[in-house]
N, C-alpha and C positions, 0 to 999 in steps of 0.2 A: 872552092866550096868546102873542100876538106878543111882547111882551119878554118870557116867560119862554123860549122858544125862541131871542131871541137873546143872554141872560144864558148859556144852555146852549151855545154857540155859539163865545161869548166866553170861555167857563172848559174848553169841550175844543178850542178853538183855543189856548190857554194852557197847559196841558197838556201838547198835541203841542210846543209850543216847548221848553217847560222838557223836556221829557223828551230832546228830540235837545241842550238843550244841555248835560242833565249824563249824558249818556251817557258810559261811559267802555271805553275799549278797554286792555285787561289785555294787556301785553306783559313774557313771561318770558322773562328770557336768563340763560343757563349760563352760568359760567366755569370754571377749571381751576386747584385747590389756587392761589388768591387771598386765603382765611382763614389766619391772619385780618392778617394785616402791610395789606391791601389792603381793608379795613371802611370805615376814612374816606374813602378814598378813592372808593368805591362809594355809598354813603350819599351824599357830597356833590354826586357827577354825577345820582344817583338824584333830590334835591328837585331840584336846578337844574331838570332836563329836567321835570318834572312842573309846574314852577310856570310855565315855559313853553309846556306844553302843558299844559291843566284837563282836556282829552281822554282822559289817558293815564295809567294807573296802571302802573307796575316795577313786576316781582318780580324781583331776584338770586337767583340759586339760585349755591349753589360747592359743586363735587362733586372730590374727590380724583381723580389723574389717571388711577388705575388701575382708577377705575368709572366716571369719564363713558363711555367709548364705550360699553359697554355699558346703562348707563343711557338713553343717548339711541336705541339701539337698540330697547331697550324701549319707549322712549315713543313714538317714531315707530311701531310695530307695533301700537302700541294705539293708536294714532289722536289722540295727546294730547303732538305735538314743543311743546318752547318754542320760541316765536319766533326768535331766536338762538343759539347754541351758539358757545362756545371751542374751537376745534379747533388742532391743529396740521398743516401742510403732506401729510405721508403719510394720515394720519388722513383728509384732505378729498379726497384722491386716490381714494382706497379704495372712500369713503361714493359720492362721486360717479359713480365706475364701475357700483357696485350701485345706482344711482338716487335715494340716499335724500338728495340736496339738490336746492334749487332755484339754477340758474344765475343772476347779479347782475348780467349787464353792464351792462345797461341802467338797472341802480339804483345803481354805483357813484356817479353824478352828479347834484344836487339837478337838478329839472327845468330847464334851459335852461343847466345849469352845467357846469363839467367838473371831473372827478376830481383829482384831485392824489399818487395814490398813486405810488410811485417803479417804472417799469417789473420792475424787477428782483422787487415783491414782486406784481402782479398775473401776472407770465411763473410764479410760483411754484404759482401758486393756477388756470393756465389747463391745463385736460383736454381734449382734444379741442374745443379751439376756445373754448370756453366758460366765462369765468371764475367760481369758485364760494366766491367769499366779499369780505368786509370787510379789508384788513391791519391789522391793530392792532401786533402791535410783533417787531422781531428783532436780530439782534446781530451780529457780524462779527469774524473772529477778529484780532489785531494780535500785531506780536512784539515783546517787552519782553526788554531785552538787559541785561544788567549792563557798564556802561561799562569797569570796571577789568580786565574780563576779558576783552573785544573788543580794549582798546588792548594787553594783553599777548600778547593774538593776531598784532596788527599788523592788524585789520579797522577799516576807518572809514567805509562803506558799506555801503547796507541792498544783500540780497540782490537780483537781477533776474529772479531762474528758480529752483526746485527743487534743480536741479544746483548755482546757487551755496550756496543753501543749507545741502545738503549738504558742499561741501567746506571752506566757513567751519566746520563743526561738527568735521571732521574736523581744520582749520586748530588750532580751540579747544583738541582734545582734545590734539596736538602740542605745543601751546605751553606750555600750563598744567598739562597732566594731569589737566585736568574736562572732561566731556562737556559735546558745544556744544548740542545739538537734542535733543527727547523726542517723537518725532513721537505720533500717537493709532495706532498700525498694528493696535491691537484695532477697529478700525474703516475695513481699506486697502479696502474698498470703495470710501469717499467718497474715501478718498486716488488711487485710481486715475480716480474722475470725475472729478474734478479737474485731474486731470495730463492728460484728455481721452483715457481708455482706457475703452472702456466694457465691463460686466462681459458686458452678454446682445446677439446682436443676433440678429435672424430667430428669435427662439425658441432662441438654443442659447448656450452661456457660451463665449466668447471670450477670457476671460481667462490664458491659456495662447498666446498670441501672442506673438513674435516682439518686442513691445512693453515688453509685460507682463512679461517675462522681463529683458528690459535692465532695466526699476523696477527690480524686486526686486533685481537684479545689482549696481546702484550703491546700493539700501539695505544688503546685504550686507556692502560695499566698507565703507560707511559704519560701521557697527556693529563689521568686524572691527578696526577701527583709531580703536575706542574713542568715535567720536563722537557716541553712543548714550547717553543716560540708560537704565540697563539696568531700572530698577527699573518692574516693574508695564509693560512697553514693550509686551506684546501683550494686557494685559487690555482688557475692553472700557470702561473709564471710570481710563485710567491720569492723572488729574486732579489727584488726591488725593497722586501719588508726585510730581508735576509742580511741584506750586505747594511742596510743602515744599522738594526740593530745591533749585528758585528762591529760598526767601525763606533757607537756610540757606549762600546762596552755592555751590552748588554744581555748578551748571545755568548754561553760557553764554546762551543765548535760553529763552523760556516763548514761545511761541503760545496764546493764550486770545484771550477778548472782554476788552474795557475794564474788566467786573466786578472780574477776579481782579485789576487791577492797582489799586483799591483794598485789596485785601485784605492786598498787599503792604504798603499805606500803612501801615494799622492795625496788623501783625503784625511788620514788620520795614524802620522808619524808615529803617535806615542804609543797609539794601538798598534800599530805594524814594528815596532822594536817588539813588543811581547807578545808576536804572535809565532808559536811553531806549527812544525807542519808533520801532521802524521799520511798514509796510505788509509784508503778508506778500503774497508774490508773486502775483498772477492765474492763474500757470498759461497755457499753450496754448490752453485754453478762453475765457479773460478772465473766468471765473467767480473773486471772491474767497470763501476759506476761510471758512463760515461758514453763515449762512442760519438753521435752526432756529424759521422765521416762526411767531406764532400770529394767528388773525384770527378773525374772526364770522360762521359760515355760516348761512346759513337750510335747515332739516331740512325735506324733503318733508313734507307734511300743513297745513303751515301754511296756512291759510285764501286765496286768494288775494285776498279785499277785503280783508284784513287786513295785505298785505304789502306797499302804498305807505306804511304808517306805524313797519311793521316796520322799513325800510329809511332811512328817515327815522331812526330812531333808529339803527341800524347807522353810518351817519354822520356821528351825533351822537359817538358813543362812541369812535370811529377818527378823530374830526375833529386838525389842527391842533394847535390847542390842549391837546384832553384827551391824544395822544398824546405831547406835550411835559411835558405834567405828568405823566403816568403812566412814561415813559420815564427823568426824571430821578427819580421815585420809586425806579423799579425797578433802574434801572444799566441799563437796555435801550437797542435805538437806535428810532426813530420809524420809519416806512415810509411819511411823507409829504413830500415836495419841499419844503414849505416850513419844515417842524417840525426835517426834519435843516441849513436853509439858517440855522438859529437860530443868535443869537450864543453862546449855553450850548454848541454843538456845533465852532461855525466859530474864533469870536475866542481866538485864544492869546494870551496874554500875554508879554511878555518873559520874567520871572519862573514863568512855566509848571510846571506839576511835570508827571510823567509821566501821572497819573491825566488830566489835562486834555490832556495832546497824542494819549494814545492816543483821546478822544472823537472828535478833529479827526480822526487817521487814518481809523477808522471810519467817519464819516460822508462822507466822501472817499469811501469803498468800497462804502459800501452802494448805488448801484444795479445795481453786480454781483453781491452776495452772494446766494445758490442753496441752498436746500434740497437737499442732493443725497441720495438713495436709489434703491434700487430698486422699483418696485411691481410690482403684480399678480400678486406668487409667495407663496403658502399657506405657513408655516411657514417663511418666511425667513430668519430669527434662526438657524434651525438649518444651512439652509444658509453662512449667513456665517460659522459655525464651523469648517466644514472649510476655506471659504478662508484664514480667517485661522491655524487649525494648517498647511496647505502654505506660507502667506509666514514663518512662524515657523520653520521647519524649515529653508527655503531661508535667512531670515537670517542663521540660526545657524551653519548650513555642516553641519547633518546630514540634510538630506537635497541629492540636486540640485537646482535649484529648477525645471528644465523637468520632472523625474518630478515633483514633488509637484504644480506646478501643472495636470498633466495630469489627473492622479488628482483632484483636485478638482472637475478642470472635467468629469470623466465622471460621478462622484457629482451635479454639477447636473445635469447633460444626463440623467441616469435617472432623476431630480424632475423635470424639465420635462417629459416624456416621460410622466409619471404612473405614474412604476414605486415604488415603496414602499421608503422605505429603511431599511436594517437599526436 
């Protein structure tokens, strides 16, 4: 009976081993309309990590961007988050206000190591002290100039400030008889953070100052004297009026990301031989044009023994490397120190085409580049409509622009107030 007790002994002590070592921990992370251009690319980081760790099973899940949040809502409510979620900057502002992540500081860094993410994109992702996610990847807006129409301008320098900006567009429109600038002003929110006007302070809209009024005064200025791409100028994604124009010659500067000036490549050669690339101005704030971060948060509910491996892979997926493959996949810019210090981003050639100077700009820019919005106001989207009919009216010259902007700013202030609007 003694060896049969230590046979039994020897086979549930064998047991207990094999059982902890094919245990495996099922880790699901979300992304955002990544199907399917972004399959292999998933699939491939997916074995990798799995054949490195025998511990750990993926699931990708990719949900359209107009049902993850609410999806993850769901799931978090039900007691059933993925380990990871794709968010974007507001989005993660929001979630984390209402409670529903868990803070990362302390996990941005493998144990004993330090993070590498670029200030500008963890300051994006930090609420009340506490940072609340992974960066995985953003972009930064650059200016792409059609050469032949700067040098009949007589410009041979990139802008220094808004204001020059502005009067080269006006310069443009004098010289040639085509407008120089297409700003986004369906979106002068971001255009006023930027310029270091901010919309709310103490609870009350601001934007009816003394400031705020001189902008709009010299966009105005700008627009009456043609320097204005008119088309689509106060819609809210005037993008689509922006890049034909450009690639149709008709448009002295485009401000986008690095993307579109591929596009220019593919669509219109002759235009992309004479197009360069300047750095679109910082602003008073030193914040550059752009931002648009997404990253990897972790949704409340998640297990907490479950989340030194969580983050482990969070990591893994934001690391260097994958953010440098994934980046040059995408047309995106990296949000890691060393992945933007890469030679794909830095080394220009003599030979250069614009597609490759504007990465270099960019990557130049991105530890400034800023998610800029508003948060914590209920139906905002609808507020930003009247501000953007008052700067529309004042640009146009039908209405004044200190009455429209007041009138705007009282419509906020009776939504802030929680008075209900018509």
């Amino acid at each position: 009976m003694p060896e049969l007790r230590l046979v039994l002994s020897v086979l549930l002590l064998s047991f207990g081993l094999h059982g902890n070592a094919f245990a495996v921990q099922k880790i699901e992370f979300w992304t955002m309309s990544l199907k399917p251009k972004f399959i292999p690319y998933f699939q491939e980081l997916v074995k990798n990590y799995e054949a490195q760790h025998p511990g750990i099973k993926l699931e990708w899940v990719d949900f359209p961007w107009d049902i993850l949040q609410l999806k993850l809502i769901t799931a978090i409510a039900a007691g059933t988050p993925p380990a990871l979620v794709n968010l974007s900057v507001p989005w993660a502002e929001e979630m984390a206000r209402d409670g529903l992540l868990e803070p990362v500081d302390t996990l941005l860094a493998a144990p004993g190591g330090t993070n590498d993410y670029t200030d500008a994109a963890l300051a994006d992702l930090r609420f009340k002290g506490k940072v609340y996610g992974f960066p995985h990847y953003s972009n930064v807006n650059v200016i792409a100039y059609n050469r032949k129409i700067l040098a009949a301008a007589g410009i041979v320098q990139a802008p220094r400030s808004m204001d020059e900006l502005l009067t080269q567009a006006v310069m443009i429109s004098l010289k040639t008889g085509k407008p120089g600038y297409a700003p986004a002003l369906g979106k002068i929110d971001g255009f006023f953070m930027q310029q270091g006007l901010d919309l709310i302070r103490d609870g009350k809209a601001v934007f009816n100052s003394p400031a705020h009024v001189m902008l709009v005064k010299k966009l105005a200025a700008t627009y009456k004297a043609g320097g204005f791409l008119k088309d689509k100028l106060f819609a809210e994604d005037n993008f689509p009026a922006v890049v034909d124009a450009y690639l149709g010659g008709r448009l002295g500067v485009m401000v986008s990301a690095p993307t579109a000036i591929k596009r220019i490549q593919t669509d219109a050669p002759e235009i992309y031989a004479q197009t360069g690339i300047f750095p679109v101005p910082p602003g008073p704030t030193g914040i550059n044009d752009g931002g648009w971060m997404f990253h990897f948060a972790i949704p409340k509910g998640v297990k907490k023994k479950d989340i030194p491996e969580v983050a482990a892979f969070a990591r893994y997926l934001t690391s260097d490397a994958n953010q440098l493959a994934f980046a040059r996949m995408a047309g995106v810019m990296p949000t890691t120190k060393q992945a933007l210090a890469n030679p794909y981003f830095k080394k220009i050639l003599p030979n250069a085409g614009a597609s490759e100077q504007a990465l270099a700009v960019a990557a130049n820019s991105m530890n400034s580049a800023r998610s800029l919005y508003v948060s914590g106001i209920d139906d905002y989207d609808e507020l930003r409509r009247f501000l953007v009919k008052a700067v529309e009216a004042g640009v146009t010259g039908r209405r004044d622009i200190q009455e429209a902007l007041d009138e705007a700013v009282g419509i906020w202030n009776r939504k802030l107030q929680g008075v209900k609007l018509p």
